[in-house]
Every structure is written in C-alpha cells, then in structure tokens.
N, C-alpha and C positions, 0 to 999 in steps of 0.2 A: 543433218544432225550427226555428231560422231557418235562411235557407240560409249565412248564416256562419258559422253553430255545425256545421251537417253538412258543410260542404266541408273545412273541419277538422279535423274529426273523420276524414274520407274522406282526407286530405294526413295526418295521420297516421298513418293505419293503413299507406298507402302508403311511408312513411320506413322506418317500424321493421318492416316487413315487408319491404320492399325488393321491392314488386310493381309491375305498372307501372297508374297511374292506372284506366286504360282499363277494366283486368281488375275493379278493385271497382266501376264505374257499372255493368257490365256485371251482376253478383254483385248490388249493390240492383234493378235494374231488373226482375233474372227473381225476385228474391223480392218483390217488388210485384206483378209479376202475379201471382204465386203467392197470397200475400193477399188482394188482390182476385176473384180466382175462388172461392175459400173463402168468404168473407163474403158474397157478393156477386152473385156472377156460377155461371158454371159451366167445367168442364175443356173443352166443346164448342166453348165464343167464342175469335174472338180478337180476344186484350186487346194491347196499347202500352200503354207508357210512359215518358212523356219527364221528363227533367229538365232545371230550369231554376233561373235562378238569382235567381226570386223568394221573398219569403217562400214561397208554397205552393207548394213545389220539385218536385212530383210530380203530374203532371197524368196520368189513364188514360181512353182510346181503347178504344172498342167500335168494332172495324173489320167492316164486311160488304160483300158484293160484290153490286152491282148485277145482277138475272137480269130474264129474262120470267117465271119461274113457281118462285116459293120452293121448297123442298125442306126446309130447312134454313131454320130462324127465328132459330138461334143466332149463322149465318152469312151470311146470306143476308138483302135487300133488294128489295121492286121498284122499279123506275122512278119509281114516283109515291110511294111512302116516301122514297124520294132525294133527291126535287127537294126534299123539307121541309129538305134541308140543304145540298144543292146545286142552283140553281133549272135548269142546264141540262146535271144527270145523264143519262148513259146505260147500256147494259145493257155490264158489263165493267167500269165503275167503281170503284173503290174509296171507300166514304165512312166517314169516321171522327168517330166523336163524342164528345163530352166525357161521361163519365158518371161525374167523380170525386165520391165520393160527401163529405158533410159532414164534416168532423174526420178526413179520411182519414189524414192525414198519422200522427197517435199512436196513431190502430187500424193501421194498416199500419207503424210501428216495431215496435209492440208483437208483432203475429202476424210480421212479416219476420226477427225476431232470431237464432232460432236458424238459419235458414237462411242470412245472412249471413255467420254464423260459419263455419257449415260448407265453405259457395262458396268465403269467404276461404284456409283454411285448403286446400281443393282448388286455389287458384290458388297456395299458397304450395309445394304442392308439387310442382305442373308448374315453378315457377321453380325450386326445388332440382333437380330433374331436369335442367331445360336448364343450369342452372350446372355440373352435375359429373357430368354420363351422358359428356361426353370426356377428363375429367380421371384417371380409373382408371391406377393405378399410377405416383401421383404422391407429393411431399412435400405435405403440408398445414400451414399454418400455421395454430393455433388458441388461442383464450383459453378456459381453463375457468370456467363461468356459474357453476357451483353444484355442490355435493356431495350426495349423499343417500344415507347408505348407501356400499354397493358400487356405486350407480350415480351415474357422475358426467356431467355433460352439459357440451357443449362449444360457443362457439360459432365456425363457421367461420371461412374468410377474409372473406366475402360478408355476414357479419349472421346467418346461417342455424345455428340451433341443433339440435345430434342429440346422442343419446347414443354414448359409449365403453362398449362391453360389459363389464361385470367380465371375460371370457375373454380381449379384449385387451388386458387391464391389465397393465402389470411388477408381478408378485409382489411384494408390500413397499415397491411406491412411493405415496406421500402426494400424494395430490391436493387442491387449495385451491381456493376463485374466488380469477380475477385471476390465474391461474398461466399461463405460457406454455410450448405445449407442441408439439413436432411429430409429425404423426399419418401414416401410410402409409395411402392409401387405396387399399382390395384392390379393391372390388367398388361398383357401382351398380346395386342391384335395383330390377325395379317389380314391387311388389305389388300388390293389391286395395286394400290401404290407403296406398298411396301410396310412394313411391321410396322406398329401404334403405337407406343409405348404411353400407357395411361398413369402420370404421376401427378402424386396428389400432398398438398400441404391442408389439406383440410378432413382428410376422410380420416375416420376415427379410430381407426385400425394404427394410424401414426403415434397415436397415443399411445396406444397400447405397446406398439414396438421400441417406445422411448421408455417408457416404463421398464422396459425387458434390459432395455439397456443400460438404464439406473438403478437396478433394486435388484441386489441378485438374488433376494428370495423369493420372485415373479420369478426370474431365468431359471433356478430350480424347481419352482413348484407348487414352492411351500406357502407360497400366497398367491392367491388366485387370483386372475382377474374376472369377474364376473357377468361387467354388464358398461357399455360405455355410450352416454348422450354426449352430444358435444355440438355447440354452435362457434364454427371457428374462427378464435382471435378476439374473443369475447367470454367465456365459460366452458365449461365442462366437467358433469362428474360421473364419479369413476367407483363403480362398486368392485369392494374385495371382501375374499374372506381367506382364513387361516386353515391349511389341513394340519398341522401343527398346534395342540393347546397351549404350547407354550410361546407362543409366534404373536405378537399384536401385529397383525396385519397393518394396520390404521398408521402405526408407529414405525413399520417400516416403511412405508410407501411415503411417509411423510419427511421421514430422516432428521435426526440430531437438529433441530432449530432448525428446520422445515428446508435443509439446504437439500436432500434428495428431489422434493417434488417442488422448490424454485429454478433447479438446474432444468427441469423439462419446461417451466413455464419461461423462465426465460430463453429457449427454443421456440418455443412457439410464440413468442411476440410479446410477451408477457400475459398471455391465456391464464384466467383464474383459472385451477383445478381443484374439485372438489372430491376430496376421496371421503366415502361415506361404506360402511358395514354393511355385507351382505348379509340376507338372513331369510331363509322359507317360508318365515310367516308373512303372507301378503299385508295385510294391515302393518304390520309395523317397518316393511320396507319403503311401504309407501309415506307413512309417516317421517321416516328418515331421507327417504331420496327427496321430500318436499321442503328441507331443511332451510333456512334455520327459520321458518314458519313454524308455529308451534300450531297442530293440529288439533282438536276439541273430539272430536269423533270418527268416524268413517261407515260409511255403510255402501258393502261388496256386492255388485250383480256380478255373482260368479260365470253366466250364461253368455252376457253382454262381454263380461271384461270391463266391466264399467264401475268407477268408484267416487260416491258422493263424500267428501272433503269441508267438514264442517269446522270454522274455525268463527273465534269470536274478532268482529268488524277492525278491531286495531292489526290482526294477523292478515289480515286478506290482501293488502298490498303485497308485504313480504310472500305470500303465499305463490301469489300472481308472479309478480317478479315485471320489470322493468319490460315492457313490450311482451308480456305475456310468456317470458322466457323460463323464470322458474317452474311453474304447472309444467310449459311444454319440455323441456330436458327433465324432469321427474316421468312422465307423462312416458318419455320415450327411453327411459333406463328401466321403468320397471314392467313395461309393454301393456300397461294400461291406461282407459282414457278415463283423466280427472276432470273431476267437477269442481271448482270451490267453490261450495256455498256460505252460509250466514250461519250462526247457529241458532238466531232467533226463527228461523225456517225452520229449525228440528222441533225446535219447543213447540211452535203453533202445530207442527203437523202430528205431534204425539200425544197432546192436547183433544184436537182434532179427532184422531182416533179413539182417543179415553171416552166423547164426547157422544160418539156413535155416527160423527157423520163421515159422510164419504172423501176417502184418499183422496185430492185432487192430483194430475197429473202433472208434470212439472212444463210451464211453460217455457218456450226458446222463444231466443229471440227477434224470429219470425213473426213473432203477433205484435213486433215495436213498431210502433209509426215513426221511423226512422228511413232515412236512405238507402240505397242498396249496399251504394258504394263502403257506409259507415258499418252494413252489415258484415260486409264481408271484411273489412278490419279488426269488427270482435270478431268474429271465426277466427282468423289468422293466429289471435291470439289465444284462442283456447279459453273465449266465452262465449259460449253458446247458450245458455240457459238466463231468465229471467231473472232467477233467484241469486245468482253469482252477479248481478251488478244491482241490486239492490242496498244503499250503503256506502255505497261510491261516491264520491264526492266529484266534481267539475278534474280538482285537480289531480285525484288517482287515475282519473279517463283520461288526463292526457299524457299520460305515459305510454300508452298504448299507441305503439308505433302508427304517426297516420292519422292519430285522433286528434282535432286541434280542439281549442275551447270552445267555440262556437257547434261542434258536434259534441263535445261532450257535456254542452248544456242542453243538446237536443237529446240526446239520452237519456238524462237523469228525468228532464220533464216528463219523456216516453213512458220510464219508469214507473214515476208516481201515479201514472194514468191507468196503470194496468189494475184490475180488479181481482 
C-alpha cells in the first residue's frame, strides 16, 4: 500500500467516524507492534513504530537498553553490542534498531486488520462518550439511517449512529430512512462494551422539552410546567401554571387556534395533549386532571393518598376513560390513587350513617366470582373496588382493554350477586 493510498484511507476513516486523526496513527501503530511480535519477535521486546510518509510507511525499532551485565537478551544490550550502532554508547542508553522485516507492510496489514477495527471502533466510542456523557436530559435532533425490523437506528446530531429500542418507539408510528425525528435523551451508560446511549420517543420528559421548544414562556419561566402523565402515541396531559398574573398559562401553551400545542402533537404522531391548570388545592386538581368527567364529589385519605371519585352513572365511562386510561394518566399526574365510584354509593352510605348503622368497608374486587385472568385486567385498568363497576353495562366492560363480552357478562352477573 502507498503511503497515499493509506493516508486516505486513514482521512477517511477519520471524516465518517468523526475521530480525531491522532487516535487511528495511534490504533495502526499498536497493531503493528502487535503483528510484528507475533510473527516475529516476542511479547518480552520492546518494539516502535514510526510512520512516515514514504512509500514504506512503517518502519519497526527493536529498542534495548545499554547495561554492564545483560539479564534480559530481549531487552537489554552491552556496551560494546552498542557501539555496533552507536560508536560512543554508554551504559543507560537507549539504542534502537531497524529490524523491519521484508514485505512487512502486506504481512502486517494482513495480521493488523482485525485489530484495527476493533482500536477504531474503541476510539469511536470514547468519542460518543465525550460527545454526550453532559448532554443527559436534553432534546436530540436525529436522521433515521435505516429500518430493520422493529429496530430502527438513527443517526445523531454529531455523525454518530445508535439504535432507538422498539420500547422507546410511539406505538404505531412508521419509521423510514431520511426521516427527521426528535429524541429525549434519558441516560449515558458505560458499559464493558462501550457507552449506552438511552433514547427515548416515549418518556415524558420529551414532552416537556417540546414544550420548551415551542412556548417561549415555558423557556423563560413564566409558565411552568408542573406535572406530566403521558401514555405514548395515544394521550397525555400536561399541567401548568403562571408566575405571572397576567400570563394565561392555558392560552399560551395552547397558542393562537391551538397551532402552539398541534405543532408538538404533530411530532409526536399525532399524541392528543391535554394541557389542564395547575392548582394546590388537591380536590380541585384532581377534579380537573379527571377531565372532561364531570366529578359529583370527592373524598380525600390524606394518610393513604387515596381519593374516592364520585360521579353520577352517565360520567363514569368518560371518568374511566377508554381501557381505564383517563383515571390512570389523572391518577399519575396528580400522584394519587383514584377510585371512581357511583354516587348512589355516597347516598346509601350517608344514609347509612344518619341511620346508626355500621360503616361498611368497601368491597374489591377480590370477593368477585370471576377469573383471575379477568381480575387482573380490571386491576390494569384501575378498578379495583366493587363499587366502581356497579352500573356498568356489558358494553362499557368492553372497553377495558382485554375485556371481551363474554367476561364482561361474567362481571356484571358477579356484580349483582354481591351482597
């Protein structure tokens, strides 16, 4: 190989890797000695090698140190061995000789290749590392390379390609090369095999950084973001408030004929987002993060974090939500676990109490003579209690992801049996 075909070769690997020079001389030099002890020499010498920028670009040095009395033949010299290459060596010297051997150059590409690869591929990812080990919990801008499958790979801002996990994917969204996309980067691991980079088109922190992106009174301040559920590619809402009295929050996050917060929904796949008013009073947050349910009452176990959710029987679908999704993104924007119940369950039990007799304790769904498998579908969904499907019809149980009609005729019958 001329040294203009390998420097070349060396300036491009450096471009499309986007490594710096230094690191691949550095990468062929120690797989040249590596080569040359192999073939040649032994693990005990030590070897150099320089490059240069003639044709025979790789010149290798047997280095030994001038002593009074050898120990070491691998390493070691005397005085008058010395002077054969140096005529006025002393003992502490260093003398270095040429011992490249004939046609070295194609036997040491040939044995150095795989090692090269390997160095390069070790320098490509200390340079990932130093590009985005301070970058965590930022926007990413990225081009996707290629598809394969469920996995698609992307490449970064920097030239630097990784994959997108199938579990950070939006559910149902279509990936291409040559698609531009923005990515939330959670995490920068090092592994044994080299840095991790954890990016995510689902985690909810992306939200929030699109929001920063589009509203520049989030980017200054002056409206906060609060609180964010999100099930991604499907909903998400988004609590804010104003430091500013003169600031509608609501009105800006929403923008001029709702084009602010459809420019993020159409990023993320067309993701409903639901921007809803922050506010300290726990009942009326949860009233609003349960939207657009219209709530009858509430009653707070302050100790539990626990909040019964009484609406009259027309609101209890919308309350629930489509596979139990409304309750649970309320549920997990306001960091408490709701109940829906009935409101005819408040009446009897206030009643009940007017009456003198005893509180009964709220039954779960545990005491149903139902399947397990059915049980743990309303769990999933965030009914747990007896009194929250009381009222339910065959057809609002099969909304509930999982629930087909034949179970949810076996519930309702469950239901009616309970005393």
């Amino acid at each position: 190989m001329q040294q203009s075909q390998f420097m070349a070769a060396i300036n491009q690997i450096c471009d499309e890797k986007n490594i710096p020079k230094e690191k691949v001389l550095e990468t062929i030099q120690a797989a040249l000695r590596a080569a040359y002890r192999k073939d040649y020499g032994n693990r005990e010498q030590n070897i150099d090698v320089e490059l240069s920028d003639g044709a025979n670009f790789a010149t290798v040095y047997l280095i030994k140190e001038v002593v009074k009395k050898v120990e070491n033949e691998d390493t070691e010299m005397t005085v008058k061995e010395a002077q054969k290459y140096k005529k006025n060596a002393k003992v502490g010297d260093e003398i270095r000789m040429d011992v490249t051997p004939m046609e070295y150059g194609r036997i040491a590409a040939q044995a150095a290749k795989q090692v090269i690869i390997q160095r390069i591929q070790e320098a490509e990812r200390e340079v990932m590392y130093d590009t985005f080990k301070d970058r965590e919990n930022e926007l990413i801008n990225a081009l996707v390379h290629r598809v394969e499958h469920q996995q698609v790979y992307v490449n970064l801002d920097n030239k630097i390609t990784t994959m997108l996990h199938p579990d950070h994917q939006i559910p149902g969204e279509q990936y291409y090369g040559g698609q531009r996309i923005k990515l939330y980067l959670d995490k920068v691991i090092k592994t044994t095999k080299g840095p991790q980079l954890v990016i995510s088109r689902t985690h909810p922190s992306l939200v929030r950084k699109l929001l920063e992106l589009e509203i520049p009174e989030i980017k200054s301040g002056v409206v906060e973001v609060k609180g964010i559920a999100r099930e991604a590619g499907v909903r998400c809402k988004v609590a804010v408030s104003s430091t500013d009295e003169k600031i509608d929050p609501i009105g800006s996050c929403v923008g001029q004929k709702g084009v602010r917060v459809q420019n993020i929904m159409d990023e993320l796949n067309g993701e409903k987002i639901d921007i809803i008013p922050w506010t300290e009073d726990q009942e009326d947050y949860i009233k609003i993060a349960l939207a657009p349910a219209k709530i009858a009452h509430i009653k707070l176990d302050k100790k539990a974090k626990r909040a019964a959710c009484y609406v009259n029987p027309d609101q209890r679908p919308l309350a629930i939500g489509k596979n139990g999704q409304n309750v649970r993104l309320a549920s997990e924007l306001t960091n408490w676990e709701i109940d829906i119940l009935d409101i005819g369950d408040l009446v009897e039990q206030e009643g009940a109490a007017e009456g003198g007799e005893e509180k009964k304790e709220a039954q779960t769904i545990d005491d149903l003579d139902i399947k397990k498998a059915t049980l743990k579908k309303l769990k999933a969904a965030n009914l747990t209690l007896v009194e929250q499907l009381k009222g339910l019809s065959v057809k609002d149980l099969t909304s509930v992801e999982g629930i087909g009609e034949k179970s949810a005729e076996e519930i309702v019958a469950a239901v009616k049996n309970v005393k």
